[in-house]
Each structure stands twice: as structure tokens, then as C-alpha cells.
Backbone as a ProteinNet text record, in pm:
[ID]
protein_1_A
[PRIMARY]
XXXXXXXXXXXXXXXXXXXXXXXXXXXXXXXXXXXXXXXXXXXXXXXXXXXXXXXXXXXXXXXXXXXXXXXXXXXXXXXXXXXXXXXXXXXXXXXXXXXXXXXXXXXXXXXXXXXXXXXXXXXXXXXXXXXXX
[TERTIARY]
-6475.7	-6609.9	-6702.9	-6795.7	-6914.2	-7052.8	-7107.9	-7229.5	-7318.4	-7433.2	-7484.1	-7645.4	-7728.2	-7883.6	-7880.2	-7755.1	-7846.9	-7848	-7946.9	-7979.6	-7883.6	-7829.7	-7752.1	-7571.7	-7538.8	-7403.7	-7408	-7321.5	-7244.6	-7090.8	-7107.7	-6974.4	-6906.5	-6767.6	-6724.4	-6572.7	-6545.9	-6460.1	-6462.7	-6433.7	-6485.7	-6369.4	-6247.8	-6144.6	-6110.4	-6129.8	-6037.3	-6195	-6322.8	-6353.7	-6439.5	-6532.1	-6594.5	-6747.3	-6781.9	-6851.2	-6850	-6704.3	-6691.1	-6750.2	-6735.4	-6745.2	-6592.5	-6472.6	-6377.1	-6333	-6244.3	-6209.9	-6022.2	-6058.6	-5932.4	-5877.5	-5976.1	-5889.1	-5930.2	-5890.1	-5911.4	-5944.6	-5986.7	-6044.9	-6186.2	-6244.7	-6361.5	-6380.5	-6454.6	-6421.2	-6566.1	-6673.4	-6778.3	-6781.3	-6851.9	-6855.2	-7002.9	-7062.7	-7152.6	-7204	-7348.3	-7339.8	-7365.5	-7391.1	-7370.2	-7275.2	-7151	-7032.5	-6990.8	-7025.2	-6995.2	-6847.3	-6759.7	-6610.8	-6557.9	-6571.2	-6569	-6394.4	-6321.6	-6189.9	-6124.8	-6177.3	-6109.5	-6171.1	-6075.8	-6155.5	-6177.7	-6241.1	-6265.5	-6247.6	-6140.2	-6128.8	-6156.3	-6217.5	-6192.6	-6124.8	-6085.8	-6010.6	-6051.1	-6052.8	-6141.4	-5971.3	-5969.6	-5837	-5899.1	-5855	-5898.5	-5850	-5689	-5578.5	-5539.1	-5445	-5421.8	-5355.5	-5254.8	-5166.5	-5226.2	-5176.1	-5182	-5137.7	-5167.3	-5124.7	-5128.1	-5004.6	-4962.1	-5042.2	-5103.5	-5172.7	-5121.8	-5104.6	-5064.4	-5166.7	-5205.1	-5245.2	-5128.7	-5067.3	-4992	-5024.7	-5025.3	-5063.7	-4940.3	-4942.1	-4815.9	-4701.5	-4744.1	-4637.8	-4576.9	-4656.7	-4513.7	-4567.4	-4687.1	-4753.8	-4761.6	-4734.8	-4827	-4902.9	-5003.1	-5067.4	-5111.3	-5023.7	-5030	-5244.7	-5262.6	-5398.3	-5388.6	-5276	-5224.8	-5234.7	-5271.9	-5225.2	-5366.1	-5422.7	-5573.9	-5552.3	-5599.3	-5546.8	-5592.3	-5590.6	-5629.9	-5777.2	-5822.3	-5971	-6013.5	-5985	-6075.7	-6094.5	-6187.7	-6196.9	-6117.6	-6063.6	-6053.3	-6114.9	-6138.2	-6190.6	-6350	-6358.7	-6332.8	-6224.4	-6111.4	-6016.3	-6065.7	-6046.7	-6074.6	-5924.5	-5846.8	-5767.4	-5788.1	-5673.5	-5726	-5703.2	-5777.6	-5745.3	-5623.9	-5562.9	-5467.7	-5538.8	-5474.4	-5504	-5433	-5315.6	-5245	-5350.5	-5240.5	-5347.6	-5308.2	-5380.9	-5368.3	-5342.1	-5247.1	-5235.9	-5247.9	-5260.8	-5298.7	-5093.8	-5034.7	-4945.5	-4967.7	-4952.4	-4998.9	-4852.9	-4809.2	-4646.6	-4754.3	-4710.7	-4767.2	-4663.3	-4733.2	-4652.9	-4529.8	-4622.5	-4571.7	-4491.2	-4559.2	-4491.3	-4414.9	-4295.8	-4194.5	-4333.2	-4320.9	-4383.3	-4466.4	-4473.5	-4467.1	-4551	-4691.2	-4733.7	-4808.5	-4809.5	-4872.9	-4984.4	-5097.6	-5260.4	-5222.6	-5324.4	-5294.1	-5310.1	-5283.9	-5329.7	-5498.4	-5522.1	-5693.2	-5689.3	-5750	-5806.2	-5907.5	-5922.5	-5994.2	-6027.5	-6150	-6207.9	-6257.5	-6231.3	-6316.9	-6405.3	-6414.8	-6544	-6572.7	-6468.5	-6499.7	-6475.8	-6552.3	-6551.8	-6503.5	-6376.2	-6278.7	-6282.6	-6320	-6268.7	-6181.7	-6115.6	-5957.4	-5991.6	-6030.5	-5973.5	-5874.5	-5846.7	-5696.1	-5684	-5698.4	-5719.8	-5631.7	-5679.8	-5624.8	-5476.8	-5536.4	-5389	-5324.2	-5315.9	-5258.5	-5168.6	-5086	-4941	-5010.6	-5133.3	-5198.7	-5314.4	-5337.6	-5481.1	-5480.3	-5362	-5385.1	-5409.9	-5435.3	-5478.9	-5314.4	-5280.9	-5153.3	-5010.7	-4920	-4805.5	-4688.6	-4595.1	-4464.8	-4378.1	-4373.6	-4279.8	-4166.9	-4035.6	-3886	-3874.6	-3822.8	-3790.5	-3578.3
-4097.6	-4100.1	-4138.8	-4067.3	-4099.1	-4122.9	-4217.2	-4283.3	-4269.8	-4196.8	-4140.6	-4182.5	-4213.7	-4235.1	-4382	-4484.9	-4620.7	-4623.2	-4711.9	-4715.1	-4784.9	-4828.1	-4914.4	-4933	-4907.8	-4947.2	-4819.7	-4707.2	-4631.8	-4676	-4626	-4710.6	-4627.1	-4604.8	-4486.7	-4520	-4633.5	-4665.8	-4752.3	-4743.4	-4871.6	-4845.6	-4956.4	-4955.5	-5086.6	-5098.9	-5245.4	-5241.5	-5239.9	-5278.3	-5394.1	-5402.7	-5504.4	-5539.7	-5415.1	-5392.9	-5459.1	-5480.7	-5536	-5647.2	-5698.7	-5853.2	-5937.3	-5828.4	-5909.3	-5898.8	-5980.1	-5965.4	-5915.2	-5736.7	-5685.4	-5659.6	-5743.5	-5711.1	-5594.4	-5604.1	-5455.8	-5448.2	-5357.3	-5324.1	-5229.8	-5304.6	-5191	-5195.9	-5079.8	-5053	-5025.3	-5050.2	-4982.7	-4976.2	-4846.7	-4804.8	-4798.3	-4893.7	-4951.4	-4806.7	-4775.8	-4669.8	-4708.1	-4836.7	-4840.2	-5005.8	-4943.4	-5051.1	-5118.7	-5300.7	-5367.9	-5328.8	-5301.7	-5299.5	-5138.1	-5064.4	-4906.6	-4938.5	-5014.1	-4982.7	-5067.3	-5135	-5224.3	-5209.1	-5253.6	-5319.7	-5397.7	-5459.8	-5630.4	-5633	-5768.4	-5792.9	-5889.9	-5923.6	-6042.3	-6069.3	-6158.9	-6145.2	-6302.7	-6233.8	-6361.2	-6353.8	-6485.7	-6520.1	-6564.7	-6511.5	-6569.1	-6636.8	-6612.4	-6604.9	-6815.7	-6833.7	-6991.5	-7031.1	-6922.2	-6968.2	-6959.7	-6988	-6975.8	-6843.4	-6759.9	-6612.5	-6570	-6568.8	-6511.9	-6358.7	-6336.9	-6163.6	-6125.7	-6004.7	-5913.9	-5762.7	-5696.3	-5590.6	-5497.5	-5393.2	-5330.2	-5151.8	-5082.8	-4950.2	-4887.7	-4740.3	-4663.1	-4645	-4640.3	-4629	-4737.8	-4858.1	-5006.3	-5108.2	-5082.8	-5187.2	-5263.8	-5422.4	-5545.1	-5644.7	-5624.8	-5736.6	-5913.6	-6006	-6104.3	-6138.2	-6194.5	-6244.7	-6374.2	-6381.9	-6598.8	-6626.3	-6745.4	-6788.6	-6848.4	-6781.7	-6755.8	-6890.8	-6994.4	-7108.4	-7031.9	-7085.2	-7022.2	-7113.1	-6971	-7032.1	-7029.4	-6940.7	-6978.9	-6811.1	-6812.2	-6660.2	-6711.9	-6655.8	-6560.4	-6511.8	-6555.1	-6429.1	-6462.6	-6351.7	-6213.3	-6196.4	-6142.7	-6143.1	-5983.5	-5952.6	-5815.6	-5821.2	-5647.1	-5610	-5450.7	-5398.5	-5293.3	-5210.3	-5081.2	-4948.4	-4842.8	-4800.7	-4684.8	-4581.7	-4468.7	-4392.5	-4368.8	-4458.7	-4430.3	-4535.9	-4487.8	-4559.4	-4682.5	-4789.6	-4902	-4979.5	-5085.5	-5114.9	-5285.7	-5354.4	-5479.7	-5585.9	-5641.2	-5683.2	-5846.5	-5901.6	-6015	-6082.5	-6198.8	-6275.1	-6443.9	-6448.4	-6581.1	-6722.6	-6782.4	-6914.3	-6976.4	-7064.4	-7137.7	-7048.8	-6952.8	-6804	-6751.7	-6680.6	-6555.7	-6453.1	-6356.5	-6218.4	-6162.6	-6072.7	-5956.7	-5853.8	-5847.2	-5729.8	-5606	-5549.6	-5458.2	-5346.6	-5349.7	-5289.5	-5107.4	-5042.2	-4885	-4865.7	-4726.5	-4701.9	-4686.7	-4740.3	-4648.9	-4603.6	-4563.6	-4451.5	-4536.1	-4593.3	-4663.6	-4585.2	-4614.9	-4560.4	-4672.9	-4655.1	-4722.7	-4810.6	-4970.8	-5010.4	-5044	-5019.5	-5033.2	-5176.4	-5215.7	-5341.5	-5318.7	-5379.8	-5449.1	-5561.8	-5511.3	-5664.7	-5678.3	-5723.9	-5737.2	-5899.1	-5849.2	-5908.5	-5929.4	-6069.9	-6119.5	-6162.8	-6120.2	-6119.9	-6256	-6332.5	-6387.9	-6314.8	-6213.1	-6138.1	-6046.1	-6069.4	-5920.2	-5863.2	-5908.4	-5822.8	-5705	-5755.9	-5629.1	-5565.4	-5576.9	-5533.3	-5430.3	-5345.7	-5152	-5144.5	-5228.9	-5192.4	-5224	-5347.9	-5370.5	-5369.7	-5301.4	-5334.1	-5417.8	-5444	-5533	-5497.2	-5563.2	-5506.6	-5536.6	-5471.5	-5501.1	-5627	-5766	-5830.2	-5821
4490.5	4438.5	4552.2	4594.9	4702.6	4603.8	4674.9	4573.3	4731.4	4698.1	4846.1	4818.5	4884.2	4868.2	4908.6	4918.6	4960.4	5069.8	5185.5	5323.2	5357.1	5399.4	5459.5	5444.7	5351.3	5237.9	5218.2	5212.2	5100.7	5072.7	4950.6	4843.7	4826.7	4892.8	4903.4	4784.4	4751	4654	4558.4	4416.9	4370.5	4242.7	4271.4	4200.9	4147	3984.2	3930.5	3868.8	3833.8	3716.6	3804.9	3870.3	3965.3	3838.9	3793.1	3713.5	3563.5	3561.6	3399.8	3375.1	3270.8	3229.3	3271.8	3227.5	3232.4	3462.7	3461.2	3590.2	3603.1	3691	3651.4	3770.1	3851.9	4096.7	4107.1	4232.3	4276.9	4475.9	4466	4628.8	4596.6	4687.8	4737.6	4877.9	4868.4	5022	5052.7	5139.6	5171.1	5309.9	5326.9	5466.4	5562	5590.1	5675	5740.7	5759.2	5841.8	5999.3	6047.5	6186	6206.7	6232.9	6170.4	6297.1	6286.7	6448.1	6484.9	6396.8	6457.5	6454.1	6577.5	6543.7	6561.8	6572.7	6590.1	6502	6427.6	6319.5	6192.8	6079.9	5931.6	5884.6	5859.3	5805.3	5625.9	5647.6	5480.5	5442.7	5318.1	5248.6	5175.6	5112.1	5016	4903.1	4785.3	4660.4	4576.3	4550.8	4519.1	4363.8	4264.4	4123.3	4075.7	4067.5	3994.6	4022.1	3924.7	3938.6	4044.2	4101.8	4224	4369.3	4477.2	4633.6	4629.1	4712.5	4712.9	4863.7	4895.5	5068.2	5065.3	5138.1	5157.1	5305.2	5234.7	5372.1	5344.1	5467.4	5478.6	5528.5	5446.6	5504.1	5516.2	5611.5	5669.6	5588.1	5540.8	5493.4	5589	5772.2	5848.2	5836.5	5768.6	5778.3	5850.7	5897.5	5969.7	5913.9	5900.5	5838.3	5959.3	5859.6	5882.8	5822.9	5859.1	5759.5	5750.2	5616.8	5645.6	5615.4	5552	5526.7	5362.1	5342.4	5237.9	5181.4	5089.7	5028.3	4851.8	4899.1	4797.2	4654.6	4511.2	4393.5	4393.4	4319	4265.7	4458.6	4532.6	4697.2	4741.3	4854.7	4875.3	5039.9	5092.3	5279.8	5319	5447.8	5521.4	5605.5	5658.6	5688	5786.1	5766.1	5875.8	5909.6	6038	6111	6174.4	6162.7	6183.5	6246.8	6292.7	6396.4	6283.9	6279	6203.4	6262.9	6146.8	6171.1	6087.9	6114.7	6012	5926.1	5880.2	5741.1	5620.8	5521.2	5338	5401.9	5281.8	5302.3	5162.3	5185.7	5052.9	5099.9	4978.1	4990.8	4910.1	5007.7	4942.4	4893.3	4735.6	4722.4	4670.2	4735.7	4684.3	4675	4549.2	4510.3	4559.2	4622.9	4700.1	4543.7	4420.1	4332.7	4244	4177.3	4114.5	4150.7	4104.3	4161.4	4121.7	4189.6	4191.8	4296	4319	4432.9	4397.6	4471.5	4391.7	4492.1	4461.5	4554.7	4473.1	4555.7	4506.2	4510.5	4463.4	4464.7	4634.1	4672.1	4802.6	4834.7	4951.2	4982.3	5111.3	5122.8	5240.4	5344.9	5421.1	5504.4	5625.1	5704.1	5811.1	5874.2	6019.8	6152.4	6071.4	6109	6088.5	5921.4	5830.7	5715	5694.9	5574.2	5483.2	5359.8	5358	5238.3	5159.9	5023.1	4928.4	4887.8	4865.4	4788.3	4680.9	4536.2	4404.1	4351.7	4368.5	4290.5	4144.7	4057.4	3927.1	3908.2	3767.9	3678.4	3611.9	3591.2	3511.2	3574.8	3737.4	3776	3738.6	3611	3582.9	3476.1	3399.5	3354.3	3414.3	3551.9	3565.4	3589.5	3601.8	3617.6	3734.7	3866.3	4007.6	4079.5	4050.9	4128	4008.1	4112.5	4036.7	4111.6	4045.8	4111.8	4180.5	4297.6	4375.5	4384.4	4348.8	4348.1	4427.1	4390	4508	4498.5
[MASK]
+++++++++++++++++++++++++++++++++++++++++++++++++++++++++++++++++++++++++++++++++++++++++++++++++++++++++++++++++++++++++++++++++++++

């Protein structure tokens, strides 16, 4: 989905419901049109959920990138990491909790800005699912 006409910001993704009342995670991604990091992406990451939550940025070739351990109820960030051109998925393993979860794929470019939402309920929020441990 491209959302085109604002000066500054186009919103080139907008996944998990940022819009709702309820809070369901997610990623957005916006793409700056004159972006300070032409070779990296910058993330944040807003931790909702009750636990500590280890985050990793991981590329489809297998790259990770750790971003650390984002306390509950705290946001991260901005960590800046270099760009590839594979998807990107967001991996979340909760410190106190067993579970393992991993966000849908996105598509990232040079210079983009990442949010990453850690829901209260991520076992239903439809953005991430569980990853085999």
C-alpha cells in the first residue's frame, strides 16, 4: 500500500492495526524522502507486552542482528543497522516467558524508519507467529 501526497514521510507500510483502539503489534515502516542513513535502517522498538523481550532483526539470507533486551512496558532505540536487500523480519524470545515469535516479512529500503510493536497479546495479534523452539 503507498499513501503518496505527504511532504516529508511517505508510509509505504502499515501492518498490525496502529490505527485501532485495541493494540495488535506490528511494523511500520516509513520511508523519509531525504534519509540521514543512505546505507542503513533505523529501528525502534515499543515493548507493550508484560515481559522483557530479547529482539533481533533478522534479513531472509540469515543475517541477525541482535537489538538487546527491550524491558516490558519500555520502548528501544533507535538502533541503526546496515541494509541488505533481503525481507526483514523482526524475531521477539521473551526473557521470563517460554515463546519465540517471529513478525510477517517486510520489504525495507536504504535509509528507512522502522517501528516494531510488541503487543500485549502477541499469540493472537495476526502479525507474529511462533517459532518452533
Amino acid at each position: 500500500m503507498r499513501v503518496l501526497g505527504l511532504t516529508t514521510v511517505r508510509v509505504v507500510l502499515l501492518i498490525g492495526g496502529f490505527a485501532c483502539a485495541r493494540n495488535s503489534g506490528g511494523l511500520v515502516v516509513a520511508r523519509p524522502e531525504n534519509p540521514i542513513a543512505r546505507d542503513s535502517i533505523t529501528i525502534t522498538v515499543i515493548n507493550d507486552h508484560w515481559y522483557d523481550a530479547r529482539v533481533h532483526a533478522v534479513y531472509g539470507g540469515g543475517l541477525r542482528y541482535p537489538l538487546g533486551v527491550i524491558g516490558n512496558k519500555r520502548e528501544g532505540g533507535p538502533f541503526v543497522i546496515p541494509w541488505h536487500v533481503d525481507d526483514l523480519i523482526m524475531e521477539i524470545d521473551f526473557v521470563v516467558e517460554r515463546g519465540r515469535y517471529g513478525s510477517d516479512r517486510v520489504l525495507v529500503e536504504p535509509g528507512d524508519i522502522v517501528e516494531l510493536r510488541i503487543p500485549p497479546n502477541i499469540s493472537s495479534s495476526g502479525f507474529f507467529a511462533p517459532i518452533p523452539q
